[in-house]
DSSP file (Angstrom, degrees, kcal/mol; ACC not computed):
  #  RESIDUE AA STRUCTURE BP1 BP2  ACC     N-H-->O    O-->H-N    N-H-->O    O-->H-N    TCO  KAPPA ALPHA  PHI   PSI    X-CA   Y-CA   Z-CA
    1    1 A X    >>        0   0    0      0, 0.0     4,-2.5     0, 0.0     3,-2.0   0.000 360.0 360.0 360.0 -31.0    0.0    0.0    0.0
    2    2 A X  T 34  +     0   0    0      1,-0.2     4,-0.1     2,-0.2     0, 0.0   0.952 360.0  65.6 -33.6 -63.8    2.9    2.0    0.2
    3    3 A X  T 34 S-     0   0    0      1,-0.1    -1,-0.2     2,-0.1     0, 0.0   0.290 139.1 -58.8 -68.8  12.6    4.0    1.7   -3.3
    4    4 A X  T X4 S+     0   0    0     -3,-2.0     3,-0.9     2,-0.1    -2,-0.2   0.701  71.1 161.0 107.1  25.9    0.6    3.7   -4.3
    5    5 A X  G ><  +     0   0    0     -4,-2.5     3,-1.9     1,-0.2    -3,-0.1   0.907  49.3  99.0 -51.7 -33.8   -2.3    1.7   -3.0
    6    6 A X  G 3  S+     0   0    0     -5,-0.5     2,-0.4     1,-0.3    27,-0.3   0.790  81.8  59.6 -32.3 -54.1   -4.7    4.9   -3.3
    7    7 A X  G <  S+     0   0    0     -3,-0.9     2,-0.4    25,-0.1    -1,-0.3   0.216  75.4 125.6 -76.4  32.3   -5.9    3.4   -6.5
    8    8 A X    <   -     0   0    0     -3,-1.9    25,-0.4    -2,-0.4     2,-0.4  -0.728  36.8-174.2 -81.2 103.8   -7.0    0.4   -5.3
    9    9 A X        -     0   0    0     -2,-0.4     2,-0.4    23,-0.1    25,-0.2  -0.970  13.2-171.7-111.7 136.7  -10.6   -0.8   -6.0
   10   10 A X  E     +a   34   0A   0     23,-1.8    25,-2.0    -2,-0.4     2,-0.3  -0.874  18.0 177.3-138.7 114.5  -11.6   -3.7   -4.4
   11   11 A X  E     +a   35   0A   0     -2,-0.4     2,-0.4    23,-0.2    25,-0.2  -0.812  11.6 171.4 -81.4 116.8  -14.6   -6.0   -4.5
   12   12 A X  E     -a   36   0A   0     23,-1.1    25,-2.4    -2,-0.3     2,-0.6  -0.965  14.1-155.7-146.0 150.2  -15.0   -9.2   -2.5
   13   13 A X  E    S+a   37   0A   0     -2,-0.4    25,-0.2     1,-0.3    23,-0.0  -0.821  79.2   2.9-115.4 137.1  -18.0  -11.6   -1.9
   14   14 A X  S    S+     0   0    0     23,-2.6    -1,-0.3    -2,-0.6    24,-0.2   0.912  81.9 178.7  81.3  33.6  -18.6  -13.7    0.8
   15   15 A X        -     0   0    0     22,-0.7     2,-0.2    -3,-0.5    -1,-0.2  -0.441  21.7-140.9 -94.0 153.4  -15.5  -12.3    2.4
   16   16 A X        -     0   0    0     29,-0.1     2,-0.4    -2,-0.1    29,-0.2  -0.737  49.4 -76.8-109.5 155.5  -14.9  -14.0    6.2
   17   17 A X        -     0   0    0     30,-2.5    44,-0.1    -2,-0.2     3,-0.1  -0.648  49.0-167.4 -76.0 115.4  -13.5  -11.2    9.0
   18   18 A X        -     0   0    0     -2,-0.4     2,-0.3     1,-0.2    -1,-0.1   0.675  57.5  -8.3 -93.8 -39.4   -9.6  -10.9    7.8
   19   19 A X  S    S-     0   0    0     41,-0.4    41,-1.6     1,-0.2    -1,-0.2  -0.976  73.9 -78.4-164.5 165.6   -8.4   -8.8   11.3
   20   20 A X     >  -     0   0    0     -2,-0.3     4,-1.3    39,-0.2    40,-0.3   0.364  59.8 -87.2 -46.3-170.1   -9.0   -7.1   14.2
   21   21 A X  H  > S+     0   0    0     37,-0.3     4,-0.5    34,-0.2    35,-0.1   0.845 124.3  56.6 -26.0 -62.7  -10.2   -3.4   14.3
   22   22 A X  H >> S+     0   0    0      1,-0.2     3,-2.1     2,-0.2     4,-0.9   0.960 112.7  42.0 -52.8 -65.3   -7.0   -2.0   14.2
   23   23 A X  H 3> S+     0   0    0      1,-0.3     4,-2.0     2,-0.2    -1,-0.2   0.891 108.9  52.9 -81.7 -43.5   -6.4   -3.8   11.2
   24   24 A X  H 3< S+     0   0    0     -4,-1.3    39,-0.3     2,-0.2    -1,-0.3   0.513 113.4  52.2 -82.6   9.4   -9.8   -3.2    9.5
   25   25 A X  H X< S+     0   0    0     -3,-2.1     3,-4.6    -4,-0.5     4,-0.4   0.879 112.4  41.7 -51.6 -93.3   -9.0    1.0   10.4
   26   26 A X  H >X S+     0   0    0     -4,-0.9     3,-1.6     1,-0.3     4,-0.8   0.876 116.7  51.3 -40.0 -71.7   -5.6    1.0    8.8
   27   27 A X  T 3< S+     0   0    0     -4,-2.0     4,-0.5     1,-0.3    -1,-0.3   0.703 114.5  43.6 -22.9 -42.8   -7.4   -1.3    5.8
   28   28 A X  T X4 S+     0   0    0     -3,-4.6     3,-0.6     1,-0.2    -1,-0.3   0.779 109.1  60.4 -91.8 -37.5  -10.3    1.4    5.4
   29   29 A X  T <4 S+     0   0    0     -3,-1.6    -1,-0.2    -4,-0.4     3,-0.2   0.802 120.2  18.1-102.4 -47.9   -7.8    4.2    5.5
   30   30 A X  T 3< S+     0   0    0     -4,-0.8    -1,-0.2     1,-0.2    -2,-0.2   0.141 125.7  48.5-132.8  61.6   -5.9    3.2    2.5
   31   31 A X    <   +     0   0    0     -3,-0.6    -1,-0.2    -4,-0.5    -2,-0.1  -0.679  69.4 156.7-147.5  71.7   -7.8    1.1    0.8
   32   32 A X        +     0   0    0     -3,-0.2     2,-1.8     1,-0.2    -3,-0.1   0.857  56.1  74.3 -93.1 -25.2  -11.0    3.2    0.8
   33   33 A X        +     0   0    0    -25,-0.4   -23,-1.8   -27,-0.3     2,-0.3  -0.461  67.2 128.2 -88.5  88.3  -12.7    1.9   -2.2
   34   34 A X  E     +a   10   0A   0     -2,-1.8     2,-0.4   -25,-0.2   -23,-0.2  -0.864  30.9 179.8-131.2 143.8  -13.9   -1.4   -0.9
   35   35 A X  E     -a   11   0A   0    -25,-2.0   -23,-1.1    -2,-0.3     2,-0.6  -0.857  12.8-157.4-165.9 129.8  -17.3   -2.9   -1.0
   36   36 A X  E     -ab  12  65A   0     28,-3.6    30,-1.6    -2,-0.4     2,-0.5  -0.891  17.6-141.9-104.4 113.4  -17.9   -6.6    0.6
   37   37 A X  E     -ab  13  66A   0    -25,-2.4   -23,-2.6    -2,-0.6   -22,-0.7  -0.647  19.8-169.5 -74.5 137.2  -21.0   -8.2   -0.9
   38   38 A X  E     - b   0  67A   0     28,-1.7    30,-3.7    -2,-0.5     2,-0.6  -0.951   7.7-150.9-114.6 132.7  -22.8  -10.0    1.3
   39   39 A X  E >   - b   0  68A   0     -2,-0.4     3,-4.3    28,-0.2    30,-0.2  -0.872  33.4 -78.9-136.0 152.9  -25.6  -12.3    0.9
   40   40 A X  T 3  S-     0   0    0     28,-4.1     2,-0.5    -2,-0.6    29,-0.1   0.147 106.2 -18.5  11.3-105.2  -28.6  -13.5    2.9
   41   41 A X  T 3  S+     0   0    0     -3,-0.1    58,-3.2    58,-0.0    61,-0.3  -0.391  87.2 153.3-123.0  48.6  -28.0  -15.9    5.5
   42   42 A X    <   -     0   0    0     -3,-4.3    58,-0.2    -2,-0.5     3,-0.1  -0.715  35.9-150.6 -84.6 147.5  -24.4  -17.0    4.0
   43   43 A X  S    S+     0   0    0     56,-0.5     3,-0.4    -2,-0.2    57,-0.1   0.411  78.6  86.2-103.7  -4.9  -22.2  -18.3    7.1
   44   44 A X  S >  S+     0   0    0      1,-0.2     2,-1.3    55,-0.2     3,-0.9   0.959  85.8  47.8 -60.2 -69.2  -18.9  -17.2    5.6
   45   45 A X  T 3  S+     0   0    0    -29,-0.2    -1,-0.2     1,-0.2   -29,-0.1  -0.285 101.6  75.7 -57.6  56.6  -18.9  -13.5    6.8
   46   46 A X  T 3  S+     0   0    0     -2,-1.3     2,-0.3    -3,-0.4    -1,-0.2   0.092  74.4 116.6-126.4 -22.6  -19.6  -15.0    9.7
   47   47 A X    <   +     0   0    0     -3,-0.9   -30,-2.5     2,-0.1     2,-0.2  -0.890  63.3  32.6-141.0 143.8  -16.4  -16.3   10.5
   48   48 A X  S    S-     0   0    0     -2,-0.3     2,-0.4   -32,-0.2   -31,-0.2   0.762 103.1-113.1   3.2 150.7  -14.6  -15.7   12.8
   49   49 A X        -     0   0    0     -2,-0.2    10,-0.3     1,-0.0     2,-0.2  -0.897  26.2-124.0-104.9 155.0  -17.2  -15.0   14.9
   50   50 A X        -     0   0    0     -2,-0.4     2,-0.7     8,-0.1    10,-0.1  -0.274  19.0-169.2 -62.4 112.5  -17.8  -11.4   16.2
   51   51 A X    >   -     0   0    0      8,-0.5     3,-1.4    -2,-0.2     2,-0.3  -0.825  14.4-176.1-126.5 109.4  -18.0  -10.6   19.9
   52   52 A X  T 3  S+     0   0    0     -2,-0.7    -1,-0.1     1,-0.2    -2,-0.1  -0.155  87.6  67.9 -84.2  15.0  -19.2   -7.0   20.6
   53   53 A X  T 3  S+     0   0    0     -2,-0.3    -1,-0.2     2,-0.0     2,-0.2   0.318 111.6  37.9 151.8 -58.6  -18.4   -8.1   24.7
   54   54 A X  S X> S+     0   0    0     -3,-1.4     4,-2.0     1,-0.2     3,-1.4  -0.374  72.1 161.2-129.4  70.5  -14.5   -8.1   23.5
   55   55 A X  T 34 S+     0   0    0      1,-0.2     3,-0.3     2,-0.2   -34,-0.2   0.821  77.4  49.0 -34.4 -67.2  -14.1   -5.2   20.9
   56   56 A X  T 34 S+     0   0    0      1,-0.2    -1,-0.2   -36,-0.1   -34,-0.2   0.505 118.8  37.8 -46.9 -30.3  -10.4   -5.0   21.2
   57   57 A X  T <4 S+     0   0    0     -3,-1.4    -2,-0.2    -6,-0.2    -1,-0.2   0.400  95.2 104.4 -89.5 -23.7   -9.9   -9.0   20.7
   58   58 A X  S  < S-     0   0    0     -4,-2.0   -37,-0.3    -3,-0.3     2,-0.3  -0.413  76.6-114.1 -68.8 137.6  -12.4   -9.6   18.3
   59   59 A X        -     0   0    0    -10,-0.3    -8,-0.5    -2,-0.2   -39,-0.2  -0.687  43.5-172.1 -93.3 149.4  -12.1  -10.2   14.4
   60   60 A X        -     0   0    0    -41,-1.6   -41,-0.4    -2,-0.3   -42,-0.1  -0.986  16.3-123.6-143.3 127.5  -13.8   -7.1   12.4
   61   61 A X        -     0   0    0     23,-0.7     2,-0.3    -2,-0.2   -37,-0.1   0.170  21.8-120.4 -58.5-167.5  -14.7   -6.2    8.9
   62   62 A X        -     0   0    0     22,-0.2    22,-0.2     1,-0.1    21,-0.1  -0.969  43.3 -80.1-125.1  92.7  -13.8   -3.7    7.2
   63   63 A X  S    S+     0   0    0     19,-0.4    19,-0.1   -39,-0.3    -1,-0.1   0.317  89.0  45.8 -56.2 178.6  -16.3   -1.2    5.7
   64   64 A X        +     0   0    0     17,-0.3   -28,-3.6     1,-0.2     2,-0.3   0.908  58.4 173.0 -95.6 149.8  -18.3   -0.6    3.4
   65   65 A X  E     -b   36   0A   0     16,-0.3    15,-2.3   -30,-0.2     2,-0.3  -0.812  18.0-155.7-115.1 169.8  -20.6   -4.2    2.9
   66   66 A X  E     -b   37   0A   0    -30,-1.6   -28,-1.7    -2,-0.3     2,-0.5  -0.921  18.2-142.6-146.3  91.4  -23.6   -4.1    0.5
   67   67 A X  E     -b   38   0A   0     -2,-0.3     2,-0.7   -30,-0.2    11,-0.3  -0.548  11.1-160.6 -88.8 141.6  -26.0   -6.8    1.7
   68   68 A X  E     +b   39   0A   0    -30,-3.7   -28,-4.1    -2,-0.5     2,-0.3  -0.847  13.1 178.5 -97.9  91.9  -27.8   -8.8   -1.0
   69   69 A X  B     -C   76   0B   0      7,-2.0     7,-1.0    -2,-0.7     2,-0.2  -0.734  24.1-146.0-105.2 168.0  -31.2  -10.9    0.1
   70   70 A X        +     0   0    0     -2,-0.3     2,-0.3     5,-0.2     5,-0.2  -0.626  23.9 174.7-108.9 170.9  -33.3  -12.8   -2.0
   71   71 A X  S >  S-     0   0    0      3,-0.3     3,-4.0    -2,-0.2    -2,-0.0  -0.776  74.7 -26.8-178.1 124.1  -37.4  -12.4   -0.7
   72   72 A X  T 3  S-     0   0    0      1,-0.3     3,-0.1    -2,-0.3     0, 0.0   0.570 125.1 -52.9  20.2  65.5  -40.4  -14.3   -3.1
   73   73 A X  T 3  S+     0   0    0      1,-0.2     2,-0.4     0, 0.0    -1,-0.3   0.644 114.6 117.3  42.8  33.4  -37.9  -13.8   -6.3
   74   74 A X    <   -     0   0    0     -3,-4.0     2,-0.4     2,-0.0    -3,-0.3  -0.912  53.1-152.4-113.0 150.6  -37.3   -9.9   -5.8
   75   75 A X        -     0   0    0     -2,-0.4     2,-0.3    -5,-0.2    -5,-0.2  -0.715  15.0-175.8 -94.5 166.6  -33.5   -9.0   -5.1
   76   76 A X  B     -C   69   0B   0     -7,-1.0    -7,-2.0    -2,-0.4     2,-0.1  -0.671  16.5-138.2-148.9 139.6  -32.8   -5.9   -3.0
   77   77 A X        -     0   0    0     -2,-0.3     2,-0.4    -9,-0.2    -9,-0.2  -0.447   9.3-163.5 -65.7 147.8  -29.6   -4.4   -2.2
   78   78 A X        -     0   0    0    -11,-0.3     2,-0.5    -2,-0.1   -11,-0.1  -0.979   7.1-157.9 -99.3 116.7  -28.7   -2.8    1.4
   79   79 A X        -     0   0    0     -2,-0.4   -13,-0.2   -13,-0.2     2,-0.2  -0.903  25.1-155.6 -88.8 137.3  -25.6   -0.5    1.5
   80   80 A X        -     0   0    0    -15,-2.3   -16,-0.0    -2,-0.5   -14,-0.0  -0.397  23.6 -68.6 -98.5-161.0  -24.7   -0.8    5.3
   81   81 A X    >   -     0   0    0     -2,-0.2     3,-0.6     1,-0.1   -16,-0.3  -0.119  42.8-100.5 -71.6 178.0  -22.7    1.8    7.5
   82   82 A X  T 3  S+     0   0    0      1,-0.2   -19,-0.4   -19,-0.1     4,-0.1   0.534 104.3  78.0 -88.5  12.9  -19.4    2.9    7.4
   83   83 A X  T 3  S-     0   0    0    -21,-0.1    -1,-0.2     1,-0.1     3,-0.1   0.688  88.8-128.8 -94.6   0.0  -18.3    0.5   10.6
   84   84 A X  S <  S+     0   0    0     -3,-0.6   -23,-0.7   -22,-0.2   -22,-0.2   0.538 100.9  56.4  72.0   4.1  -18.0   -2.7    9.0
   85   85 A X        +     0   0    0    -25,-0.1     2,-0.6   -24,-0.1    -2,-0.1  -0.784  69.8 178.8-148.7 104.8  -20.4   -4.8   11.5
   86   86 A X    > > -     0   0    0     -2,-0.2     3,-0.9     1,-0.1     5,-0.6  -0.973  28.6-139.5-114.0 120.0  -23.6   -2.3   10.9
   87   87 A X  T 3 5S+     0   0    0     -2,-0.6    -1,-0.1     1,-0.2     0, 0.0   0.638  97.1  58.0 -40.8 -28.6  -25.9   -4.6   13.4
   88   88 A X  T 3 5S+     0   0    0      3,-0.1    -1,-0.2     4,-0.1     2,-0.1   0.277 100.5  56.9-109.5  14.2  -28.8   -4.1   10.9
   89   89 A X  T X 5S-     0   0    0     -3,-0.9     3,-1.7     4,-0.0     4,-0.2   0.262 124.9 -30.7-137.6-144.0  -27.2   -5.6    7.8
   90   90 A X  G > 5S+     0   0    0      1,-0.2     3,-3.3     2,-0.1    -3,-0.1   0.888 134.1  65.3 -49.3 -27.9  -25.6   -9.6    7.6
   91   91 A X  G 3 <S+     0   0    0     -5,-0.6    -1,-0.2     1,-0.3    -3,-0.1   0.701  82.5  76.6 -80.0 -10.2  -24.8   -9.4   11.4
   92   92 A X  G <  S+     0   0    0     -3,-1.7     2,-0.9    -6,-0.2    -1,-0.3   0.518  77.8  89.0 -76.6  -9.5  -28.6   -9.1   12.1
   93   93 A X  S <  S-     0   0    0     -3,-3.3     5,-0.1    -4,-0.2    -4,-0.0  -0.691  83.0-114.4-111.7 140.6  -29.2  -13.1   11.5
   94   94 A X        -     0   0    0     -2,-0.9    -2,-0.0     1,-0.2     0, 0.0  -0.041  22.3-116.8 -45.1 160.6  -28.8  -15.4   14.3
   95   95 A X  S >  S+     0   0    0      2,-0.2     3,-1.6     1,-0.1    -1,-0.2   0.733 119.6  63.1 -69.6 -22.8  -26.1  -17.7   14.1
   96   96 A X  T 3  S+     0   0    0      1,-0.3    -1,-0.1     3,-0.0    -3,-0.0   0.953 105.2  57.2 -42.6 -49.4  -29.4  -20.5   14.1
   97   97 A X  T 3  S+     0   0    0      2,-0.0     2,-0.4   -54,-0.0    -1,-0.3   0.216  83.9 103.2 -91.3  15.7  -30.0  -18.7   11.1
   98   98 A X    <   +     0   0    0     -3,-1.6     2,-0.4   -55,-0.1   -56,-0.2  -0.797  39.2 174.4 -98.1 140.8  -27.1  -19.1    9.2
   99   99 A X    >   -     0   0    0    -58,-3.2     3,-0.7    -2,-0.4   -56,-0.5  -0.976  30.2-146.6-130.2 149.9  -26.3  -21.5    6.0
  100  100 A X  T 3  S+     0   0    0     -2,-0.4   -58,-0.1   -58,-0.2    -1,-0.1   0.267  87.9  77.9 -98.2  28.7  -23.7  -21.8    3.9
  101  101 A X  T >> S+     0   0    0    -60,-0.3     3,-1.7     1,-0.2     4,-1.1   0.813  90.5  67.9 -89.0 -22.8  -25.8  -22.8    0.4
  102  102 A X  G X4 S+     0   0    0     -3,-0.7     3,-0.8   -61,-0.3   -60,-0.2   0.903  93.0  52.8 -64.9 -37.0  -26.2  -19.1    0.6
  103  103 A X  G 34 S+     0   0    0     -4,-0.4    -1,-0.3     1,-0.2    -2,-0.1   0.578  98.3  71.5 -72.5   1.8  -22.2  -18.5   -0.2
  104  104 A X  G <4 S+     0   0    0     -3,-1.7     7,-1.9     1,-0.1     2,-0.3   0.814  98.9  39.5 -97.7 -30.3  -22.6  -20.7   -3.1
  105  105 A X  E <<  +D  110   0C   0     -4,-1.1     5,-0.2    -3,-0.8     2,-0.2  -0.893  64.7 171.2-116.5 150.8  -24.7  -18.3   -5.3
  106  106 A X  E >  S-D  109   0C   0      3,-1.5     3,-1.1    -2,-0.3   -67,-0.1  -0.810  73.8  -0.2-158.6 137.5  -23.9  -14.1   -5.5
  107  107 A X  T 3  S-     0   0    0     -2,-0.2     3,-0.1     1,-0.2    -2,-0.0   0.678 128.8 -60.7  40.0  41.5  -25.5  -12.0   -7.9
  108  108 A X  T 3  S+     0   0    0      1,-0.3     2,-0.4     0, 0.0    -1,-0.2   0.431 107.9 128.7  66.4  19.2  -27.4  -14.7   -9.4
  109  109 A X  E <   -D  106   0C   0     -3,-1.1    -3,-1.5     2,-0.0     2,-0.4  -0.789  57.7-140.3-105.4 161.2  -24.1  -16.3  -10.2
  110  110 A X  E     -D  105   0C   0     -2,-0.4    -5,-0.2    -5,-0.2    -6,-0.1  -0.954  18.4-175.7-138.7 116.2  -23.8  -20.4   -9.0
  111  111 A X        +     0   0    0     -7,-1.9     2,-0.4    -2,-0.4    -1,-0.1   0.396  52.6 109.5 -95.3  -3.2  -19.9  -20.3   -7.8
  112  112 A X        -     0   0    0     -8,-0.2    -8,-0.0     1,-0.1     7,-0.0  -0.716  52.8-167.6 -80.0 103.2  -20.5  -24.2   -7.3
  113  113 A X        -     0   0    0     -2,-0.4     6,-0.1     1,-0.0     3,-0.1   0.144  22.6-129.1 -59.1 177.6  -18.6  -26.9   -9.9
  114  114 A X  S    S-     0   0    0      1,-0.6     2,-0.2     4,-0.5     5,-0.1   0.923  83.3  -6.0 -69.1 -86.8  -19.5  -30.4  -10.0
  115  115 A X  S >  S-     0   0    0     -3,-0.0     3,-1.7     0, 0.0    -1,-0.6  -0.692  79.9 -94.2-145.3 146.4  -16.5  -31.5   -9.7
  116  116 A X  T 3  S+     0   0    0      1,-0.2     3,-0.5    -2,-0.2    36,-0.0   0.527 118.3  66.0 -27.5 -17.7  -12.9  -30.4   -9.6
  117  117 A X  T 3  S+     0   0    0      1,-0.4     2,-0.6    34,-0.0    35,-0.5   0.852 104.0  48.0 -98.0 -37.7  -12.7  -31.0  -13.5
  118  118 A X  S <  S+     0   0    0     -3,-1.7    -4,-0.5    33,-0.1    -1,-0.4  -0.568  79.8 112.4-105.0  77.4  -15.3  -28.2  -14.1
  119  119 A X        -     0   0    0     -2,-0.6     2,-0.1    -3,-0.5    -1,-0.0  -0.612  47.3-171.5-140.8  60.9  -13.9  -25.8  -12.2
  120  120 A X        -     0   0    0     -2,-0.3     2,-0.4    31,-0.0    31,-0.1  -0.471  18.1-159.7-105.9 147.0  -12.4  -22.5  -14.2
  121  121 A X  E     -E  150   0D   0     29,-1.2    29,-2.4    -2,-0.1     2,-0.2  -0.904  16.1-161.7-123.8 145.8  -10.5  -19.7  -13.0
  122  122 A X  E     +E  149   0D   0     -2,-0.4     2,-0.2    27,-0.2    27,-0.2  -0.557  28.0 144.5-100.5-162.0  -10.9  -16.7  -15.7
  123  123 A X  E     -E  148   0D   0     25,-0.6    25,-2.3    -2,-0.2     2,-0.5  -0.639  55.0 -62.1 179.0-173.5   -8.1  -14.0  -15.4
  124  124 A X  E >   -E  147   0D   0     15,-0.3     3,-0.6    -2,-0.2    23,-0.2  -0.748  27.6-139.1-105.2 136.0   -6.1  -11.8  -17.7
  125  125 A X  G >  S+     0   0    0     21,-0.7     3,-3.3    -2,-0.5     4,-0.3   0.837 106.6  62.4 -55.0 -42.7   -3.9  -13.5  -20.3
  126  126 A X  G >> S+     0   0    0     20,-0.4     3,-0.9     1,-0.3     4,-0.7   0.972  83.4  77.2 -44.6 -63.7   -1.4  -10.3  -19.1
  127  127 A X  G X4 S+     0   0    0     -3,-0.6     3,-0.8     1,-0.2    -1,-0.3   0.615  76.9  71.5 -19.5 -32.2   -1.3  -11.6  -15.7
  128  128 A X  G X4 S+     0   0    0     -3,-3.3     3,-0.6     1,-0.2    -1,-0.2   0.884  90.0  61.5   0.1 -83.0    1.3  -14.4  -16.7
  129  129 A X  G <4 S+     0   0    0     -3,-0.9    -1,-0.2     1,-0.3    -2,-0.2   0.505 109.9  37.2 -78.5 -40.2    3.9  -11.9  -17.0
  130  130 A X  G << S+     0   0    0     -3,-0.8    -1,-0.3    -4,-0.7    -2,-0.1  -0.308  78.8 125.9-124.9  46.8    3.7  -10.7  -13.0
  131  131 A X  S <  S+     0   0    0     -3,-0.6    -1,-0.2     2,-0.2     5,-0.2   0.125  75.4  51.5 -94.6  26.9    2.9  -14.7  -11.3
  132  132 A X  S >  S+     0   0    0     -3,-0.1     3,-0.8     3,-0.1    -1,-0.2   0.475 106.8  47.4-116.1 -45.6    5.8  -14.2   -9.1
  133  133 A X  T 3  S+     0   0    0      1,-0.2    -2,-0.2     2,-0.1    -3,-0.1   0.291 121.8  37.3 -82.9  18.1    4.8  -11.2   -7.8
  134  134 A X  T 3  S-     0   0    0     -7,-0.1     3,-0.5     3,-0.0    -1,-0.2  -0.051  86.3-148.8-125.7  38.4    1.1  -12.5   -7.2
  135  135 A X  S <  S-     0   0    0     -3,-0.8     2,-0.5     1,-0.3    -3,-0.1   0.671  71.3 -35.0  21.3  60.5    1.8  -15.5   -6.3
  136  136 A X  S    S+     0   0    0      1,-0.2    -1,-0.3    -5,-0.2    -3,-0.0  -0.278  99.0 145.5  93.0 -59.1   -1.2  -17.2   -7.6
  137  137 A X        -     0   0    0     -2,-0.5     2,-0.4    -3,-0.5    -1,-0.2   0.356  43.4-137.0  -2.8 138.7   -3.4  -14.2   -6.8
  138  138 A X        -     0   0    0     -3,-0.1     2,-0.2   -15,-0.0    -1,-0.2  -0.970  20.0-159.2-105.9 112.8   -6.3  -13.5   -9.2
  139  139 A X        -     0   0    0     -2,-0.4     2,-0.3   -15,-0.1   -15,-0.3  -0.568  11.0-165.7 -92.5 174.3   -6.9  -10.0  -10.2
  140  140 A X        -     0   0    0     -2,-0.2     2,-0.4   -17,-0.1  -129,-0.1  -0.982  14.8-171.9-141.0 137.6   -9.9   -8.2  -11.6
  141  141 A X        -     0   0    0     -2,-0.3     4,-0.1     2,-0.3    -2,-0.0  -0.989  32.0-130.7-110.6 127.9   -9.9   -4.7  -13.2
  142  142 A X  S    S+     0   0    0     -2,-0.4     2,-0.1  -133,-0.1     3,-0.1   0.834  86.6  73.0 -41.5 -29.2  -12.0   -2.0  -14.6
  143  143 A X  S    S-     0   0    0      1,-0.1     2,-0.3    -3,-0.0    -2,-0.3  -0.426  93.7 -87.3 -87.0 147.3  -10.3   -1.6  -17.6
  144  144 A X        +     0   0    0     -2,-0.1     2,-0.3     1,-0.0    -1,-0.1  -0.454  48.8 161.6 -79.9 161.1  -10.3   -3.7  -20.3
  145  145 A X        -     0   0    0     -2,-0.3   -20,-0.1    -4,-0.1    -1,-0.0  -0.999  44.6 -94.4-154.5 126.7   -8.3   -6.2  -20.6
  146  146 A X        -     0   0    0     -2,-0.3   -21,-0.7   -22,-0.1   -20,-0.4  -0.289  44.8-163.4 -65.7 144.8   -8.0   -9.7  -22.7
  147  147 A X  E     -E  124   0D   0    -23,-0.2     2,-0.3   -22,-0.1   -23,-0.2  -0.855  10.0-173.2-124.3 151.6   -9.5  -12.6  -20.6
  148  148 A X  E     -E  123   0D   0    -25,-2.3   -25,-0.6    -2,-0.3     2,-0.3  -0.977  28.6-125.2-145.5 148.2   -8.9  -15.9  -21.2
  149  149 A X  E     -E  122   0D   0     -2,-0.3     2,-0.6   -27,-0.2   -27,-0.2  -0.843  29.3-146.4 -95.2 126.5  -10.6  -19.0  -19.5
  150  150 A X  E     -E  121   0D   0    -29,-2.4   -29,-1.2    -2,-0.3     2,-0.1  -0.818  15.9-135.1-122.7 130.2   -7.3  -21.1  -18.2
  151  151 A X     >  -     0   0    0     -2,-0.6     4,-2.0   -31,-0.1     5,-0.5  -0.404  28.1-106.1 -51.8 128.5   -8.3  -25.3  -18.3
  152  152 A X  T  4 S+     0   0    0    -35,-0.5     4,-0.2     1,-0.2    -1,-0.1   0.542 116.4  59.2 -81.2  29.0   -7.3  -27.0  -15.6
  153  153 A X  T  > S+     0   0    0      2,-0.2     4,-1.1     3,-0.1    -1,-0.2   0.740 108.7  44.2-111.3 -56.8   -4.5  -28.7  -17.0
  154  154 A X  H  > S+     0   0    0      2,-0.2     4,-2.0     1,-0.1     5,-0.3   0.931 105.0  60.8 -52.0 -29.4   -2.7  -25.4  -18.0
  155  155 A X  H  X S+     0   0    0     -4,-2.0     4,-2.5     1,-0.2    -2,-0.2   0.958 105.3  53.0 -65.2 -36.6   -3.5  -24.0  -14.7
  156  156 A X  H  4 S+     0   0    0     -5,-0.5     3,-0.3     2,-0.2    -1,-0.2   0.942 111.7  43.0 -35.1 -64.7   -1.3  -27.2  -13.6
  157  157 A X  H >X S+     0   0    0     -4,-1.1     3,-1.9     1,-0.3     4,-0.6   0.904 114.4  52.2 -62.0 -60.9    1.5  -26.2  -15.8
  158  158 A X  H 3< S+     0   0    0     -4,-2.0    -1,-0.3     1,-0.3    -2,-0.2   0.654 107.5  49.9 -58.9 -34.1    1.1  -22.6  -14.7
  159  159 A X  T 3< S+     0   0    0     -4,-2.5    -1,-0.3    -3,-0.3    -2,-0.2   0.324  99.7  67.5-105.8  14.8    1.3  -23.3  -10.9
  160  160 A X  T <4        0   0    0     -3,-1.9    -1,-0.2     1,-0.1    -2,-0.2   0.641 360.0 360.0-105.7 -15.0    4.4  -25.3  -11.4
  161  161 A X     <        0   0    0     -4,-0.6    -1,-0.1    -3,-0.2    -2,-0.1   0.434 360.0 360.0 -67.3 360.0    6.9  -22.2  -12.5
């Protein structure tokens, strides 16, 4: 973040609590364009779990989430608050009430294979070129960029360099 993080947009869904407070400050401080999707009753942000009782000890998101429920086939979006456990958002459903089929779909997209064999990771062809400095890491950009859908039998080849 050093090297010129400030342009840093980052989307993640289904994201689990990464660090403490302290950690999910500094994160929000320079990394401010973040938005964690959340959906319904998924048990993945979830995890850790949150204990308001031990503030200082406790794993904590990171602002801003945008929860996603499903309700008699209508979608509707939430934006929460800026604290990154807004009580009224994901953090509102009992732990009773949590499931994890819910992490499986997010924006009407099914993130579940069959099987290992159908499985596909897309990213951009450029990305090659920098696999030691992401070390596997997948990125996603605004800009375009050529995408290629990598088989998993090159991704084999590819994770062996």
């Amino acid at each position: 973040m050093k090297l010129g993080g400030g342009s840093v947009q980052l989307m993640t869904f289904g994201q689990p609590r990464v660090g403490n407070a302290a950690f999910a400050s500094y994160f929000a401080k320079y990394v401010p364009n973040t938005i964690r999707v959340t959906h319904g009753h998924d048990i993945v942000p979830h995890l850790p779990p949150y204990f308001s009782f031990l503030p200082q000890l406790t794993y904590h998101h990171f602002p801003r989430e945008v929860w996603v429920q499903d309700s008699d086939g209508n979608t509707t979006e939430r934006i929460c608050d800026d604290s990154g456990e807004d009580p009224d958002c994901c953090r509102c459903i009992s732990m009773f009430g949590l499931r994890i089929q819910d992490h499986f779909t997010y924006l009407g997209v099914d993130m579940e294979a069959d099987d290992w064999s159908t499985c596909r990771i897309i990213t951009a062809q450029r990305v090659q070129q920098f696999r030691l400095e992401l070390a596997g890491n997948i990125m996603m950009t605004k800009h375009d960029i050529d995408v290629s859908i990598v088989e998993p039998s090159v991704q084999n080849r590819l994770e062996q360099f």
